[in-house]
PASEGU-110997 format. One record per residue (C-alpha): chain; residue number from 1; residue in one letter; x, z, y. Coordinates in steps of 0.25 Angstrom, whole numbers. Layout:
REC chain resi resn     u     w     v
REC     A  NUM    A     X     Z     Y
...
END
This chain:
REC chain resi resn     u     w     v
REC     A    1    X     0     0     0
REC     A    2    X     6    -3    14
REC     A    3    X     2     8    24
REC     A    4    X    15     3    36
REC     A    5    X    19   -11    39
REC     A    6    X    32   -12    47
REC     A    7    X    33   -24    57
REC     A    8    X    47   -26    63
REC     A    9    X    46   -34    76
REC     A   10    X    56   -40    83
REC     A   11    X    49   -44    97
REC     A   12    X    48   -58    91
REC     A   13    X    35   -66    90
REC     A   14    X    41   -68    76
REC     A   15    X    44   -55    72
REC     A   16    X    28   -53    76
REC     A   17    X    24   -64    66
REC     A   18    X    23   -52    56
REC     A   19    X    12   -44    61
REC     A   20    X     0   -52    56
REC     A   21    X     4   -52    43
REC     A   22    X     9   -37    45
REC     A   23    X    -3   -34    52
REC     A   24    X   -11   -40    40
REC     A   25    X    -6   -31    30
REC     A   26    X    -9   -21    38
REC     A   27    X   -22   -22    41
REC     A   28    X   -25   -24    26
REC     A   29    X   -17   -11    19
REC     A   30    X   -22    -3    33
REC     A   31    X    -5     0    35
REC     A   32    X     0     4    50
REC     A   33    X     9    -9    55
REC     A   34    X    22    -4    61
REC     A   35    X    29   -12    71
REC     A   36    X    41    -9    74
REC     A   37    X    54   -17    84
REC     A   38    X    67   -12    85
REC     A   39    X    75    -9    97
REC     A   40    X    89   -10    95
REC     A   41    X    97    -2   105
REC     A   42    X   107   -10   113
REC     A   43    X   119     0   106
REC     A   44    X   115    -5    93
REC     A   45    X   115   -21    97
REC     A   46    X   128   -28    94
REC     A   47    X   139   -25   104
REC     A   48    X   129   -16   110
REC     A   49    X   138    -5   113
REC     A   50    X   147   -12   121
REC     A   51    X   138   -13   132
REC     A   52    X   130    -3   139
REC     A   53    X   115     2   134
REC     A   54    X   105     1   146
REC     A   55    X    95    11   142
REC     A   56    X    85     6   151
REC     A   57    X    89   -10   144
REC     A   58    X    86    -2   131
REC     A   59    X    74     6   137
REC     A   60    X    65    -8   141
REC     A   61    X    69   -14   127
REC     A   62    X    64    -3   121
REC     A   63    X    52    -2   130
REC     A   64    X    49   -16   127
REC     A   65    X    49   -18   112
REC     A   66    X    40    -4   111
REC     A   67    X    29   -10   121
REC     A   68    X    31   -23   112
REC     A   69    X    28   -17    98
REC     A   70    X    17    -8   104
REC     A   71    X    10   -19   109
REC     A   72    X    12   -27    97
REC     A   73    X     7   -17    90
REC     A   74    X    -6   -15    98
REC     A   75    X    -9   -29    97
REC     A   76    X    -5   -31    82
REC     A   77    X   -15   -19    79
REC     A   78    X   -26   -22    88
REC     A   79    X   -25   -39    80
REC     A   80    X   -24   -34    66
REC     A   81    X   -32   -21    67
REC     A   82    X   -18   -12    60
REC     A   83    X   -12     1    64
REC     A   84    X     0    -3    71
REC     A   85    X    12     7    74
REC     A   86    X    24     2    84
REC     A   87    X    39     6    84
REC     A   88    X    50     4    92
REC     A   89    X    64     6    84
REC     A   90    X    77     8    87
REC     A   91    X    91     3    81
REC     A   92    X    96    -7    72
REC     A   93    X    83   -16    68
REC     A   94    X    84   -15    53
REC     A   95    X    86    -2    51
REC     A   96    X    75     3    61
REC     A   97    X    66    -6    55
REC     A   98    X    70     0    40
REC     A   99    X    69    15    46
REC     A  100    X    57    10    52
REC     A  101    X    50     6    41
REC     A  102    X    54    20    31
REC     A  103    X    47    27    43
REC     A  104    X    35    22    45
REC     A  105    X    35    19    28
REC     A  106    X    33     4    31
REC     A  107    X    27    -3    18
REC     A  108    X    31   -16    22
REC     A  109    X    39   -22    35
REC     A  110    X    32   -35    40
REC     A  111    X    42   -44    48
REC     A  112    X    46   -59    51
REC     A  113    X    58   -62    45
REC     A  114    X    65   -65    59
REC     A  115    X    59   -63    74
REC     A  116    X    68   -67    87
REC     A  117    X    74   -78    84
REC     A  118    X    63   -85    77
REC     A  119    X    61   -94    65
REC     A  120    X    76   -97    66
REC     A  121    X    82   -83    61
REC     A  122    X    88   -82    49
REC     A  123    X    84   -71    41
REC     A  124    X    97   -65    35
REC     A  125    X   101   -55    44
REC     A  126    X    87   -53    49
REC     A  127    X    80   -40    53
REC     A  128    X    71   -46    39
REC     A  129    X    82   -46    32
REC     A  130    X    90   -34    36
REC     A  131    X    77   -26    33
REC     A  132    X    74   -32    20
REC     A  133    X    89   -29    16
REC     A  134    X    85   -15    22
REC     A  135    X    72   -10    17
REC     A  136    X    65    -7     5
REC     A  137    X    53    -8    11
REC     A  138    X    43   -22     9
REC     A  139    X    47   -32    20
REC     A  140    X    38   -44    23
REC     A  141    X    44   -54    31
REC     A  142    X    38   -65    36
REC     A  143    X    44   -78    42
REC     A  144    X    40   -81    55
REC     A  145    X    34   -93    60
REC     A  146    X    31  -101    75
REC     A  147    X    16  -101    68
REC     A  148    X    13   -91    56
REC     A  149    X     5   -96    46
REC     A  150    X    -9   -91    47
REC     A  151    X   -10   -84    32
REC     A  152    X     3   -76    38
REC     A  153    X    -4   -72    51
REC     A  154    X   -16   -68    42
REC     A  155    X    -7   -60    33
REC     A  156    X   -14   -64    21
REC     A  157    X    -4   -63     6
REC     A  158    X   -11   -70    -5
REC     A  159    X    -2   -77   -12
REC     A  160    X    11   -67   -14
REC     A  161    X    24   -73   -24
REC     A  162    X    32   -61   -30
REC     A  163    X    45   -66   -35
REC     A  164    X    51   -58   -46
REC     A  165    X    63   -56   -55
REC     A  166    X    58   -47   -66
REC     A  167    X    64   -34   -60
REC     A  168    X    57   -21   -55
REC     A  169    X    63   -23   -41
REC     A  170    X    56   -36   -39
REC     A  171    X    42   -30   -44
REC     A  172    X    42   -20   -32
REC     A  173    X    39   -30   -24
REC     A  174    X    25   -32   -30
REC     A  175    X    18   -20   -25
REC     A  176    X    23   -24   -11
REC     A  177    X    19   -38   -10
REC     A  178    X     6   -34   -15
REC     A  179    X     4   -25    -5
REC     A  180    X     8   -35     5
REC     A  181    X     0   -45    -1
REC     A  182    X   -14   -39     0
REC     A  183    X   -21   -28   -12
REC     A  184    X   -29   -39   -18
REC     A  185    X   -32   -54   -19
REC     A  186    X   -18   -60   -18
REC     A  187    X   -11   -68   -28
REC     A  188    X     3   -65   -32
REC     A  189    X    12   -74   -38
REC     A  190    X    23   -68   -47
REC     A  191    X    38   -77   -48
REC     A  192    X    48   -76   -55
REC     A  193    X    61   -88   -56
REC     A  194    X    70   -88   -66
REC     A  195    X    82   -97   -66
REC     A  196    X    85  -111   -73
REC     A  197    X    96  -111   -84
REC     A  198    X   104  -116   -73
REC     A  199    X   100  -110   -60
REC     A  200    X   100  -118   -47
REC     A  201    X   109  -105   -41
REC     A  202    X   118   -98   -50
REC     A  203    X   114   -85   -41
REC     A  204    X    99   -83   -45
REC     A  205    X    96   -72   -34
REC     A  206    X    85   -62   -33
REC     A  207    X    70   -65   -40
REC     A  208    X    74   -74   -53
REC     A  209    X    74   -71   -68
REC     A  210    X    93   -70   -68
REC     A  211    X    99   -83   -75
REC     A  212    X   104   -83   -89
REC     A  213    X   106   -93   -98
REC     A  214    X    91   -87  -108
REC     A  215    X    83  -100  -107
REC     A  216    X    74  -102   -95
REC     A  217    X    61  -103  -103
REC     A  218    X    65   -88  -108
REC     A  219    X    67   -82   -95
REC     A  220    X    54   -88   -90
REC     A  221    X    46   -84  -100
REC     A  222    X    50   -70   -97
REC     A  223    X    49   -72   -82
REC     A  224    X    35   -74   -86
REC     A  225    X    32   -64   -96
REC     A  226    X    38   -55   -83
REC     A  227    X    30   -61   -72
REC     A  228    X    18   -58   -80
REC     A  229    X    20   -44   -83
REC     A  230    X    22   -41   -68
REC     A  231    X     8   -48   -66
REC     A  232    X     2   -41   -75
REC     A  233    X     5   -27   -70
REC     A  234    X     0   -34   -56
REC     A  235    X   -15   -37   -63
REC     A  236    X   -21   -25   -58
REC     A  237    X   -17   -27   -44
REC     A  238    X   -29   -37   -42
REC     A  239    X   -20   -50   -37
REC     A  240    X   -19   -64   -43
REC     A  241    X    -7   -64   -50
REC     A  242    X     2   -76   -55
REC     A  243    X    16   -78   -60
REC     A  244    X    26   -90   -61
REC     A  245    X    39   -90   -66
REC     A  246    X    49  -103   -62
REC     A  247    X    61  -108   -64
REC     A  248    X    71  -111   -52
REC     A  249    X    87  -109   -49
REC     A  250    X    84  -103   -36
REC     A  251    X    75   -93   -36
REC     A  252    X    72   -92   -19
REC     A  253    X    67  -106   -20
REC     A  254    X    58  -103   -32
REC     A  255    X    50   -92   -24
REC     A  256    X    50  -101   -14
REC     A  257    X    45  -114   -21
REC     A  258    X    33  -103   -28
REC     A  259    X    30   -99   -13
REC     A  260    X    26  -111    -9
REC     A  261    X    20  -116   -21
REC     A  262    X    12  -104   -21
REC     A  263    X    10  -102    -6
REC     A  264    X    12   -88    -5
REC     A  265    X     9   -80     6
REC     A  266    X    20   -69     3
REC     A  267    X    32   -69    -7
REC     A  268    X    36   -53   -11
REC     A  269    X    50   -52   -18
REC     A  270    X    62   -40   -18
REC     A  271    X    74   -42   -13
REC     A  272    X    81   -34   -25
REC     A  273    X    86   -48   -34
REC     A  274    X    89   -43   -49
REC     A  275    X    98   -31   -49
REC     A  276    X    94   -25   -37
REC     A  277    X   103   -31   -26
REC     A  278    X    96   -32   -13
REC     A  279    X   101   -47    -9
REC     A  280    X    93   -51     3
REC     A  281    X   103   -60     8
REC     A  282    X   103   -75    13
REC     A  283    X   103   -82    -1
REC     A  284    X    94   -74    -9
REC     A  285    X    82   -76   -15
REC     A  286    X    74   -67    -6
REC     A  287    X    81   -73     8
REC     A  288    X    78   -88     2
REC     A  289    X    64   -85     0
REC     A  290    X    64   -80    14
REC     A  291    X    70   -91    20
REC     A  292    X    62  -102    14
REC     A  293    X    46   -95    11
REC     A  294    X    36   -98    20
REC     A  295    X    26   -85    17
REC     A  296    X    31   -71    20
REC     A  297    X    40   -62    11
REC     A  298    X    40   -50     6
REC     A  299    X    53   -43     3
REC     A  300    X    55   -29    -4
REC     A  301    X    68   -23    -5
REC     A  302    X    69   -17   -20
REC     A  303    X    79   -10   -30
REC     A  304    X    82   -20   -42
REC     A  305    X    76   -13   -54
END
């Protein structure tokens, strides 16, 4: 159940591209959306403390990015009928966002996955991607647009692709993304890859079935004899429930092809990979489905089990 949604703003038109879907979620669990922007004091900016601090600099920033988030969240409350709460951080922005977050007990952070400089950020060494290193906390990003598409603006998660790799880690993420996704009525499609006898890339990455030289036909029938227990302990949960297990060298671009095919409206995976490293870095499955996916993606950061 989601009871706080955390919505990290920037100032940014784009950064404010994740309030309706935020918004949306929270008008339907009845949570208290948080909005939060961070001021970063001049002495912690590079090469700051070589210059002198003008307090009364600092004092109208401050003053301007409070008035900012509260009447954002005046008008953001009074649109979508949800309890809002604004707050003004200070200090570095990732980590004020993390503490941030384990104070007010956020069950998911809602953000764009870049906000000032527009469509043309890159999103390794993001504020998304520092905090989705950071945090162990559900994190939906969503990929900011000149015009948003109106299913995102409505919020609406009805067709939701859960990758998996046949460990516990990845599993977690189920019970988030059905929380995010709505309590009934949606449909949720369950993926698992698993490699060719020669893989496209030797490195297989996060979310396939590992390569070895047991034949293709074996491993995919375990994938699906896999795939169909984990929909069966989803029965009861009252969603429409579908699995499909492919074949393909690169896993990042299988998730995307089944997106798209599919056309999701959210893809849920961890970012644990096999073994439980955390490798949220440019080249890896998660950060290629990222780049390339058109609908919003939700990210949990999990222990590999």
């Amino acid at each position: 159940m989601i009871h706080s949604l955390l919505v990290p703003l920037d100032g940014s038109t784009f950064s404010e591209q994740a309030l309706p879907t935020a918004a949306s979620i929270a008008r339907r669990t009845g949570a208290t959306l948080c909005l939060t922007r961070v001021h970063v004091p001049a002495g912690l900016l590079p090469f700051g403390g070589s210059t002198p601090v003008d307090a009364e600099h600092e004092h109208a920033l401050r003053e301007e990015a409070t008035t900012y988030l509260e009447r954002l969240a005046s008008r953001t409350a009074e649109e979508h009928d949800v309890a809002t709460s604004p707050t003004l951080l200070d200090g570095p922005v990732v980590e004020s966002i993390d503490r941030h977050a384990q104070e007010v007990d956020a069950d998911l952070i809602v953000m764009t996955t870049h906000g000032r400089s527009g469509i043309s950020r890159a999103w390794l060494g993001s504020v998304a991607d520092g905090l989705v290193r950071l945090t162990h906390r559900p994190v939906l990003l969503i990929r900011p647009e000149r015009t948003p598409p109106a299913r995102l603006r409505g919020g609406a998660f009805r067709c939701v692709l859960i990758p998996l790799d046949g460990s516990e880690a990845a599993e977690a993420m189920i019970p988030a993304a059905l929380s995010v996704a709505g309590p009934a009525g949606i449909q949720v499609r369950l993926l698992q890859v698993v490699l060719p006898t020669t893989p496209a890339d030797h490195f297989a990455g996060e979310l396939a079935v590992p390569f070895d030289h047991t034949d293709v036909e074996q491993r995919t029938a375990e994938s699906e004899a896999y795939l169909r227990r984990v929909a069966e302990r989803m029965r009861g949960k009252r969603v429409d429930i579908s699995t499909r297990v492919v074949t393909h060298g690169q896993p990042a671009v299988a998730i995307l092809e089944e997106a798209d095919r599919l056309d999701v409206d959210l893809i849920a995976m961890a970012t644990h990979g096999r073994g439980g490293v955390v490798r949220l870095v440019l080249g890896s499955v998660a950060d290629k489905v990222l780049r390339g996916a058109s609908s919003p993606l939700l990210l949990l950061r999990t222990e590999g089990r």
